[in-house]
C-alpha positions as CSV (number, residue, x, y, z in Angstrom):
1,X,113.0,89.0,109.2
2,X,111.5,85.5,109.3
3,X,113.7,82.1,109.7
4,X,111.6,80.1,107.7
5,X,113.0,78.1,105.1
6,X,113.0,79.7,101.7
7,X,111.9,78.5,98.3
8,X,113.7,79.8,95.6
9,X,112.6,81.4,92.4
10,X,115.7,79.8,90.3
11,X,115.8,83.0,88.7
12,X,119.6,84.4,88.7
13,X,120.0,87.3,90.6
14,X,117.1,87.8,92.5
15,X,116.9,85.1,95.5
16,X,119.7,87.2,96.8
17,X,118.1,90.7,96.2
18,X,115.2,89.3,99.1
19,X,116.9,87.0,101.6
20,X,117.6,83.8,99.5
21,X,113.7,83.2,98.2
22,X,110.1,83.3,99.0
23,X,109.3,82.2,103.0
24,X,107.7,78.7,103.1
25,X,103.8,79.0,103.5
26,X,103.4,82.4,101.5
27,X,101.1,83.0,98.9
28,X,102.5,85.1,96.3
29,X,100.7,87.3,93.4
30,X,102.0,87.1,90.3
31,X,100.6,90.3,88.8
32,X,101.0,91.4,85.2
33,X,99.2,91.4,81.7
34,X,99.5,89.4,79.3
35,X,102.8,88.8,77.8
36,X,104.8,89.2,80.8
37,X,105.6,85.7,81.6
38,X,103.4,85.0,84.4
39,X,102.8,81.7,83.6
40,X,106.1,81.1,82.5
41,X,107.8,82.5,85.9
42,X,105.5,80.2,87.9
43,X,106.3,77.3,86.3
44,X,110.1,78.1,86.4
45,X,109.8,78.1,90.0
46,X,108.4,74.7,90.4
47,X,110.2,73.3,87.1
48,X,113.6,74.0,89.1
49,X,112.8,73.3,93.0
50,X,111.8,69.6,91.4
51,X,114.9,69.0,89.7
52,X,117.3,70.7,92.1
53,X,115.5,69.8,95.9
54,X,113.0,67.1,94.9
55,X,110.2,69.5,96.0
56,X,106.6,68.6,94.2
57,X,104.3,70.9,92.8
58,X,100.9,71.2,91.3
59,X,100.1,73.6,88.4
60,X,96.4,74.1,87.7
61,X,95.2,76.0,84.4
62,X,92.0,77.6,84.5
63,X,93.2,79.4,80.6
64,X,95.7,77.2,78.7
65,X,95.2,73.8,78.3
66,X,97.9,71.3,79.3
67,X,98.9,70.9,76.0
68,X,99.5,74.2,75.1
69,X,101.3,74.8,78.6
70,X,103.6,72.0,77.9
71,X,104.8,73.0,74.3
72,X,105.1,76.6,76.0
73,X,107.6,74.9,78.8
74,X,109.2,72.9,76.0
75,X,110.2,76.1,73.9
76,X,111.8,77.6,76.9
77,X,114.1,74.4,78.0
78,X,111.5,72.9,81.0
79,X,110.7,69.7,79.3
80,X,107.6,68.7,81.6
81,X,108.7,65.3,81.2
82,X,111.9,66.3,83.3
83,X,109.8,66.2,85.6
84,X,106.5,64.2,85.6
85,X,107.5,62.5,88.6
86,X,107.2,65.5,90.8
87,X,105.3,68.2,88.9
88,X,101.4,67.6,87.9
89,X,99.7,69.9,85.5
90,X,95.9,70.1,85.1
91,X,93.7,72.3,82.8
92,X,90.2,73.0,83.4
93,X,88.9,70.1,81.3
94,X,90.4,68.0,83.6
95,X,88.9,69.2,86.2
96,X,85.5,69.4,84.6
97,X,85.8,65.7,83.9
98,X,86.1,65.2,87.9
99,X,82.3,66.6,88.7
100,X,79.3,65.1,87.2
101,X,77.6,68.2,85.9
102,X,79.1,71.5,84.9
103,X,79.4,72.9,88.2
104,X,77.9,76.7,89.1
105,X,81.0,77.2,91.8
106,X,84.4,76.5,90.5
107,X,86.0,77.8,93.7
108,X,84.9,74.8,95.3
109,X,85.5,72.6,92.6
110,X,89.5,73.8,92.5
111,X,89.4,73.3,97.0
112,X,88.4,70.1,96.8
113,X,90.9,69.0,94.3
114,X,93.8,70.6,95.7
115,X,92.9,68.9,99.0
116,X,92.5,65.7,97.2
117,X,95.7,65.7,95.1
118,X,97.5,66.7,98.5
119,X,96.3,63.7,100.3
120,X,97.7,61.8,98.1
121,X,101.1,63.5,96.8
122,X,101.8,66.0,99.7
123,X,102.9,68.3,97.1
124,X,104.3,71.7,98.5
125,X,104.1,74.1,95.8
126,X,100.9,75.2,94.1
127,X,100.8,77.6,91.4
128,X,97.0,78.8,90.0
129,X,96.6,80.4,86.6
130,X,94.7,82.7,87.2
131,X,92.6,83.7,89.9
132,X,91.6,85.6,87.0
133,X,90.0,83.5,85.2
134,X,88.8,81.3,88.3
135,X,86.8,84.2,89.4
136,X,85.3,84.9,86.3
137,X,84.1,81.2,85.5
138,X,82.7,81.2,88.8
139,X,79.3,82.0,90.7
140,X,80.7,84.6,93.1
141,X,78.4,86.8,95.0
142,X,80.7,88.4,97.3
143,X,83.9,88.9,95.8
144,X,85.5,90.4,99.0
145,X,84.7,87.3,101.5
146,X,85.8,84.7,98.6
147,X,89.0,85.9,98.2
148,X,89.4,86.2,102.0
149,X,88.3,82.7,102.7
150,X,90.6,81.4,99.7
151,X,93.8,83.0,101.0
152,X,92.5,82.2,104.4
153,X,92.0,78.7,103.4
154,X,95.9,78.4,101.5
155,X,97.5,79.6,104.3
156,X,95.5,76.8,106.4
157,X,97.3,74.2,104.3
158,X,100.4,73.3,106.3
159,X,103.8,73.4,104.3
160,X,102.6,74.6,101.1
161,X,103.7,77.8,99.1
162,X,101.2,79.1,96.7
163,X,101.2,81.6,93.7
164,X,98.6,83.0,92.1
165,X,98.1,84.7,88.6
166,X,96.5,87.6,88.0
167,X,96.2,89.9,84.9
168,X,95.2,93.0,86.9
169,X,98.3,95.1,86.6
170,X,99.2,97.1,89.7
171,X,98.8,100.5,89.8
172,X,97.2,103.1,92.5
173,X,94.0,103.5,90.5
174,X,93.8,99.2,90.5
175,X,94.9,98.0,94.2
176,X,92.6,94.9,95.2
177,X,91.6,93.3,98.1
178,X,94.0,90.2,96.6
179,X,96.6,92.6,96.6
180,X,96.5,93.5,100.6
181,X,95.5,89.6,101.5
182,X,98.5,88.0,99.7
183,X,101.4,87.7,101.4
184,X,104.3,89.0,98.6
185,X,103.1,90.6,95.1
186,X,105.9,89.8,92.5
187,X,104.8,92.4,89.4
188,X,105.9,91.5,86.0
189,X,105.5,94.4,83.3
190,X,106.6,94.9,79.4
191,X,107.5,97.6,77.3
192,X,107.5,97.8,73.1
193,X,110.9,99.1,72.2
194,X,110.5,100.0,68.5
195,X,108.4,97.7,65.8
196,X,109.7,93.9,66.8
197,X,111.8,94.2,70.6
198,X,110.0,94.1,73.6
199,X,111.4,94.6,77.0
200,X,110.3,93.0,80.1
201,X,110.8,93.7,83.7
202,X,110.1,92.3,87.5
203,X,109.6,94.0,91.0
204,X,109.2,92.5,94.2
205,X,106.2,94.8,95.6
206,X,105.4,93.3,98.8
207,X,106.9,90.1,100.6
208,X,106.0,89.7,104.2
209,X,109.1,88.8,106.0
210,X,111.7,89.6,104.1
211,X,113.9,92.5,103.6
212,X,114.2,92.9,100.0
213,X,114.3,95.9,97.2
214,X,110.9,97.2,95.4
215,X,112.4,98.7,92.4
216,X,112.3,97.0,89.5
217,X,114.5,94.9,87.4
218,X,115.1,93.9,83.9
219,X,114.2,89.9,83.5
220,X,115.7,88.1,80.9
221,X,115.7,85.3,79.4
222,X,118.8,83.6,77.4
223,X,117.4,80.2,75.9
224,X,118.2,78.5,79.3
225,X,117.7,80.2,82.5
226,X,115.7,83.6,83.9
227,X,117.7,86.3,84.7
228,X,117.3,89.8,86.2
229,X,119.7,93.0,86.2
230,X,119.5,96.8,87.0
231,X,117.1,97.8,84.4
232,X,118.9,98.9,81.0
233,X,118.0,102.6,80.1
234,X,119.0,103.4,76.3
């Protein structure tokens, strides 16, 4: 087991369940479809390591924009403003406004401004939704080398942790090369229990360096902080 430091997930009950957090310098999949929280998991994690240890972050949005990401955070108590100081969010219009023309690689575009905003903030968590959605807007020919060279390339980035979206659920029939480059898969899933409640749950898959369990727990949320449990059976 590693003796890196550990950022938490501020998400009660499951830090302990794989050795207090996440290991510094990871980058994490967040897998699930939609609905699952993905977006709203990631941004927990940074919403919370900026309040509680003063840790910056950097959210990039190649879906939402960063006003509908905002009022999303608002209606689950993580008022951006809480945080402004420490947390930037960006959408893809943003980041269209930083190139001159609409540009035919997007993977480059996102590199260069992650390196930028680091030089000046020395953020050290980074949270990308979704690699999705990146790949699709992009010009990719090769789709195995770019996703090596982009983990390649986070790892590369001393101090930060990195998570990345994606909507591809994991099953045997769907593994990925993202899933066997990243270095923990967290999988989010749902379930439609009758006509209006829906049930959602959370497994830790894969995290390198850390003992931890890979079944999967019921995640909750009750109006002010995640939650998992054993998972409820009716």
């Amino acid at each position: 087991m590693s003796d890196k430091e550990r950022v938490k997930t501020y998400i009660d009950d499951l830090d302990s369940q794989m050795s207090g957090g996440i290991p510094e310098d990871h980058v994490v999949l967040i897998s699930g479809n939609p609905g699952t929280f993905k977006s709203s998991i990631s941004y927990n994690i940074l919403y919370h390591n900026a309040l509680e240890n003063g840790r910056k972050g950097l959210y990039i949005s190649f879906q939402q924009s960063r006003e509908s990401l905002e009022t999303q955070f608002r209606s689950l108590n993580m008022d951006p403003k809480d945080v402004e100081d420490k947390i930037t969010i960006v959408d893809v219009g943003y980041l269209r406004e930083t190139v001159e023309t609409n540009p035919d690689d997007w993977v480059e575009v996102f590199k260069r401004y992650v390196e930028n905003i680091r030089a000046t903030t020395d953020y050290e968590l980074l949270v990308v939704d979704s690699l999705t959605t990146l790949e699709m807007i992009s010009n990719i020919e090769d789709r195995r080398e770019t996703l090596f060279h982009i983990f390649e390339w986070l790892r590369d980035i001393q101090g930060l942790t990195s998570f990345l979206l994606t909507e591809r659920a994991r099953t045997k029939e769907t593994l990925r090369e993202e899933e066997f480059l990243a270095d923990g898969t967290i999988i989010l899933s749902k379930e439609r229990l009758g006509k209006v409640e829906t049930r959602r749950y959370l497994a830790i898959d894969k995290m390198r360096s850390t003992k931890h369990k890979t079944s999967y727990f019921t995640l909750l949320f009750d109006g002010e902080r995640f939650q998992v449990t054993r998972v409820i059976s009716d």
